[in-house]
C-alpha positions as CSV (number, residue, x, y, z in Angstrom):
1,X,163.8,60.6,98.5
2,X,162.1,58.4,96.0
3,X,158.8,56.7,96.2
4,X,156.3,54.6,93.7
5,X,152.7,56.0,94.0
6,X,150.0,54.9,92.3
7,X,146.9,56.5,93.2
8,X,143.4,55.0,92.3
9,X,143.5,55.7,88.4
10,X,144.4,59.6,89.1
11,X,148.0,60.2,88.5
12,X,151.3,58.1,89.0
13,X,154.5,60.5,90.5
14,X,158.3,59.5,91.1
15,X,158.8,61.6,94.2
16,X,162.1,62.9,93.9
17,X,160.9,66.7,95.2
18,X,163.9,69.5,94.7
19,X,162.0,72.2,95.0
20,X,159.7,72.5,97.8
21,X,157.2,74.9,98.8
22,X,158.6,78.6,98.8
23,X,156.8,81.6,99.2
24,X,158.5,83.6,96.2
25,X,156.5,86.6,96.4
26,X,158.0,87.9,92.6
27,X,154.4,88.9,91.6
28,X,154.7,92.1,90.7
29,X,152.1,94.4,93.4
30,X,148.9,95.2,91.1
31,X,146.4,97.6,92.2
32,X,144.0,96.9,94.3
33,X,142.2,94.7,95.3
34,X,144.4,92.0,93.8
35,X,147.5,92.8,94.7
36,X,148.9,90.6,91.9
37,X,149.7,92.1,88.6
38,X,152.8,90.3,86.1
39,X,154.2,86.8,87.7
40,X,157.8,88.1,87.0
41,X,161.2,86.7,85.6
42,X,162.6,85.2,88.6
43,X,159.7,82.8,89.1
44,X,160.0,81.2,86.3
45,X,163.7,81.0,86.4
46,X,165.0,78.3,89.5
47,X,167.9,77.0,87.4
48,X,166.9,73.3,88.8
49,X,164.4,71.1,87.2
50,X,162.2,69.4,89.3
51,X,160.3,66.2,89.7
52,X,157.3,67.5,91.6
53,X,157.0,70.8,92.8
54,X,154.7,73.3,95.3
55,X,154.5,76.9,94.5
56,X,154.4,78.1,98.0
57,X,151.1,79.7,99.2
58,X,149.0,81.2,96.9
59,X,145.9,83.1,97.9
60,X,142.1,82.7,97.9
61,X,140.9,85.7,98.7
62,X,143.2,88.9,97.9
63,X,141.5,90.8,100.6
64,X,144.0,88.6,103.0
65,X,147.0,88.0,101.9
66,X,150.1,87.1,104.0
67,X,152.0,90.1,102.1
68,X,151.7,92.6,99.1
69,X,153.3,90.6,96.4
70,X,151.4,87.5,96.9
71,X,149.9,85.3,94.2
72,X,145.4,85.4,94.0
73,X,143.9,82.9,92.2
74,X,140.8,84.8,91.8
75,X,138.8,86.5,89.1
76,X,141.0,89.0,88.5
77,X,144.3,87.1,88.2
78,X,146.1,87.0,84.9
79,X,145.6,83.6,83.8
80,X,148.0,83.7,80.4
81,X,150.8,84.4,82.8
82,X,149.7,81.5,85.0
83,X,149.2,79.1,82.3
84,X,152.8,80.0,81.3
85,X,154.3,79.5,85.0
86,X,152.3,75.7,84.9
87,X,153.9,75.2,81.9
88,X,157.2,75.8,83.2
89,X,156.9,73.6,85.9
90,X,155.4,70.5,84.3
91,X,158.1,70.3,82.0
92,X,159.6,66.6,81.5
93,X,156.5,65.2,82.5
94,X,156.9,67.3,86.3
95,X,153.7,67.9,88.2
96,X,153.3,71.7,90.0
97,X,150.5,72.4,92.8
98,X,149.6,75.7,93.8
99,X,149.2,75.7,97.7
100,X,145.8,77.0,98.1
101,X,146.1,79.6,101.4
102,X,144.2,82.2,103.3
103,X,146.2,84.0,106.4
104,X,143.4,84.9,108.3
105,X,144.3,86.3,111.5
106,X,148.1,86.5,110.1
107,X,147.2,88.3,107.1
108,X,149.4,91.3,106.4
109,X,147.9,94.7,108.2
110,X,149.8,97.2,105.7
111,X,147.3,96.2,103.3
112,X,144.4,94.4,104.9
113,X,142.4,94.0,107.7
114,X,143.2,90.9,109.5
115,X,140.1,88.1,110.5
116,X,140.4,85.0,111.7
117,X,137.5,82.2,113.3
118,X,137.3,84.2,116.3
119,X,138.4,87.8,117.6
120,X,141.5,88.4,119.1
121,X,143.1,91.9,121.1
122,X,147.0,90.3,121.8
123,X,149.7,92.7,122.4
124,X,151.4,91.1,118.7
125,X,148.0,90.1,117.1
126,X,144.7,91.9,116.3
127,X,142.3,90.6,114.4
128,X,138.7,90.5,113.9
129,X,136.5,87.5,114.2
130,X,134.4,85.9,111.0
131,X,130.7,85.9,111.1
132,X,129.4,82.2,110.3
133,X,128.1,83.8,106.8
134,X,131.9,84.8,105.6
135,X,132.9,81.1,106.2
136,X,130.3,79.7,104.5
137,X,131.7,81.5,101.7
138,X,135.2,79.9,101.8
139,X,134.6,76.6,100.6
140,X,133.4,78.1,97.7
141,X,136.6,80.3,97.4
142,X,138.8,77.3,97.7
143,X,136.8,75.5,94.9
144,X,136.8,78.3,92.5
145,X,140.6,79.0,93.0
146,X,141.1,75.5,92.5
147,X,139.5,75.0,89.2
148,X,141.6,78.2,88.0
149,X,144.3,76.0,89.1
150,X,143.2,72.9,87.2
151,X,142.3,75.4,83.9
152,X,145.2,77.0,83.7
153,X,147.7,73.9,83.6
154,X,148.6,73.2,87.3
155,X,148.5,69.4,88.1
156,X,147.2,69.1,91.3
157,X,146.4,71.8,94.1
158,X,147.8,71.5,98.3
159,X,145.1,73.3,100.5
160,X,146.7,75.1,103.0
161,X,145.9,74.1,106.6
162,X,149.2,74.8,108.7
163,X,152.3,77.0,109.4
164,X,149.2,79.2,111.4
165,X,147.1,80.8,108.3
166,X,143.8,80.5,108.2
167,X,142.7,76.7,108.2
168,X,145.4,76.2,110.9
169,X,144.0,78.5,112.8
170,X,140.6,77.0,112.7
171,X,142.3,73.9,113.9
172,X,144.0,75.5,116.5
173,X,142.2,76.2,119.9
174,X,145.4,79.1,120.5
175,X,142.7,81.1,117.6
176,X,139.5,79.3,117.5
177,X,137.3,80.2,120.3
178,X,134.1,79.7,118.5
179,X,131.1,77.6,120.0
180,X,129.3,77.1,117.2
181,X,129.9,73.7,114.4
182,X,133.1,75.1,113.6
183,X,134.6,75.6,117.4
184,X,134.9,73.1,120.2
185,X,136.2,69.7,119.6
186,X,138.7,68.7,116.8
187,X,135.6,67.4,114.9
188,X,133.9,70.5,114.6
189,X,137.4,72.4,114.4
190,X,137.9,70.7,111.4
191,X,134.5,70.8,109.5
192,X,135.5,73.6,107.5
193,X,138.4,72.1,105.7
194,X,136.3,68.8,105.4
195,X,133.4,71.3,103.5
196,X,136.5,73.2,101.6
197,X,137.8,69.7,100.3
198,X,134.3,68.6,99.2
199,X,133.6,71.2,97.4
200,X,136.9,71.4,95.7
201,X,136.6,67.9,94.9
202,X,133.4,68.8,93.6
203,X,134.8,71.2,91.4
204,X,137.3,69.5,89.8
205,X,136.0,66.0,89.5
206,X,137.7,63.2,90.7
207,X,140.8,62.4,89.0
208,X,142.8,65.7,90.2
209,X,145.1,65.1,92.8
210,X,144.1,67.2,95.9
211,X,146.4,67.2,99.0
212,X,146.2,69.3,101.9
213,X,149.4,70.4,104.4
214,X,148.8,70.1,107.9
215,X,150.4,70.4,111.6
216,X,151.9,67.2,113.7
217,X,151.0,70.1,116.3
218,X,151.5,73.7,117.1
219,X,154.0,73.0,119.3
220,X,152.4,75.5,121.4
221,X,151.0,75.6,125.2
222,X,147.2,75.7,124.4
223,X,147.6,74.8,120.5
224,X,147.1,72.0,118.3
225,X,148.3,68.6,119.8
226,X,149.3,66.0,118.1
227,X,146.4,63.8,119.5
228,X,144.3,66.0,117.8
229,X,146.2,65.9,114.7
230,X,146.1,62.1,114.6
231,X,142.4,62.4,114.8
232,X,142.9,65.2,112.3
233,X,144.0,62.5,109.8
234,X,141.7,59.8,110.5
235,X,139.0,62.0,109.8
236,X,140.9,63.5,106.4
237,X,141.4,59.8,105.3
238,X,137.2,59.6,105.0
239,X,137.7,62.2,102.3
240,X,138.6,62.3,98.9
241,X,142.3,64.0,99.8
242,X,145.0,61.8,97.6
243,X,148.3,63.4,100.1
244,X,148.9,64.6,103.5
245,X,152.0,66.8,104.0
246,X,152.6,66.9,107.9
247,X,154.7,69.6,109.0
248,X,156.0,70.6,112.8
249,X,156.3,74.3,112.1
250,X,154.2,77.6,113.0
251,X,154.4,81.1,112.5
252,X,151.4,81.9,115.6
253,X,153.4,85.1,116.9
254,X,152.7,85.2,120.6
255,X,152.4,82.1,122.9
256,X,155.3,79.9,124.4
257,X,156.7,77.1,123.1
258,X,155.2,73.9,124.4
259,X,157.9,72.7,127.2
260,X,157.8,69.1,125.5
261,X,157.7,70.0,122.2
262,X,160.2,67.7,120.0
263,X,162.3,68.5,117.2
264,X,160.3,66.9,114.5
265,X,162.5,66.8,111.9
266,X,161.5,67.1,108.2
267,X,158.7,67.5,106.2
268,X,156.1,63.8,106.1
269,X,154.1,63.1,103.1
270,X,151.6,60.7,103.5
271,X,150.4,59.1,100.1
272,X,146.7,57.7,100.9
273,X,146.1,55.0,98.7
274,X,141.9,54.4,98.2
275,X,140.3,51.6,96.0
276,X,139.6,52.2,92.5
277,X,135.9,52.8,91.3
């Protein structure tokens, strides 16, 4: 795959991705609350050099991580050591974006409490429901975990919104049952990410590529559809995103497959060109 994009004076890339996201999980388990201590060898040493890469998820909040092991870009994270894993993969010119995640609701209970936007009791899933105060507070998260990103060396940060974590399931009416502004329609399911992406724009000013990963659906009976994922992206468009990665896969643990779910194939990324000034 190789494609030309030249994106409103921020950065020019010759797709040609060989490493996509993976979810290494080589950090070495730091006490807590971090859960992140020495990014180790083995991160640093795919024997392939790649064009443009995506670190996998990396956490904003290391109360709620997917599993012990997990990258935090927080306060406490050990920036030489992710300066030198930047460095490594923006050799030759490459660019390297941390995916910035939360798993919510999917967050691992052996060393956290899960929460997502609304409470849930399932037979496979228990988690607690956020008060509107806690996700008031993520934007901010999102933003500062960003501009660690941009500080340390990345070149350009993915927010997280699908495969079920957190943003997903704020998208998803399987996990958000809230009937407040962030519950109800697509519109108001998706006003948090809108806030997160402001304010990480915000934070690292506006020649730092920000994309975001998102469902086609949940492929789910009572999930994310894709009509509400085509809204998803006209709404996303009115922002200052500069990619959309649409994916077809989720990791929710418990409902059905939707009976006309299709095989979507792979990975989309959508390159949105806006006018310079």
């Amino acid at each position: 795959m190789f494609q030309q994009w030249n994106q409103a004076s921020v950065v020019q890339v010759r797709l040609d991705i060989k490493l996509g996201p993976v979810g290494y999980s080589h950090s070495s388990n730091g006490p807590a609350p971090d859960y992140v201590g020495i990014i180790t060898d083995p991160v640093t040493a795919h024997p392939n050099p790649v064009t443009a890469g995506l670190t996998g998820e990396v956490q904003v909040d290391s109360r709620y991580p997917e599993k012990p092991g997990n990258l935090v870009l927080g306060a406490n994270a050990n920036r030489q050591a992710l300066a030198a894993l930047a460095e490594f993969g923006a050799v030759n010119n490459t660019h390297i974006w941390p995916q910035l995640g939360h798993a919510g609701a999917l967050a691992s209970p052996l060393i956290s409490q899960p929460k997502g936007p609304s409470s849930l009791q399932l037979e496979d899933l228990r988690c607690a429901g956020m008060t509107l105060a806690e996700i008031r507070l993520l934007p901010a998260m999102y933003a500062n975990a960003a501009l660690l990103a941009q500080v340390v060396g990345f070149t350009g940060v993915q927010i997280h919104a699908g495969h079920g974590f957190l943003l997903s399931q704020f998208l998803s009416p399987l996990f958000n049952h809230r009937q407040d502004q962030y519950g109800g329609s697509i519109q108001l399911r998706c006003r948090l990410i809108v806030e997160i992406i402001g304010k990480v724009r915000d934070a690292v000013g506006p020649h730092f590529p920000i994309g975001i990963k998102i469902n086609s659906s949940d492929q789910l009976d009572g999930g994310l559809t894709k009509q509400d994922a085509l809204e998803l992206i006209r709404i996303l468009d009115r922002t200052s995103l500069d990619l959309i990665e649409i994916i077809g896969v989720t990791y929710f643990p418990w409902p059905k497959p939707a009976q006309t779910a299709p095989h979507l194939g792979p990975i989309s990324p959508v390159f949105l060109s806006k006018p310079s000034g």
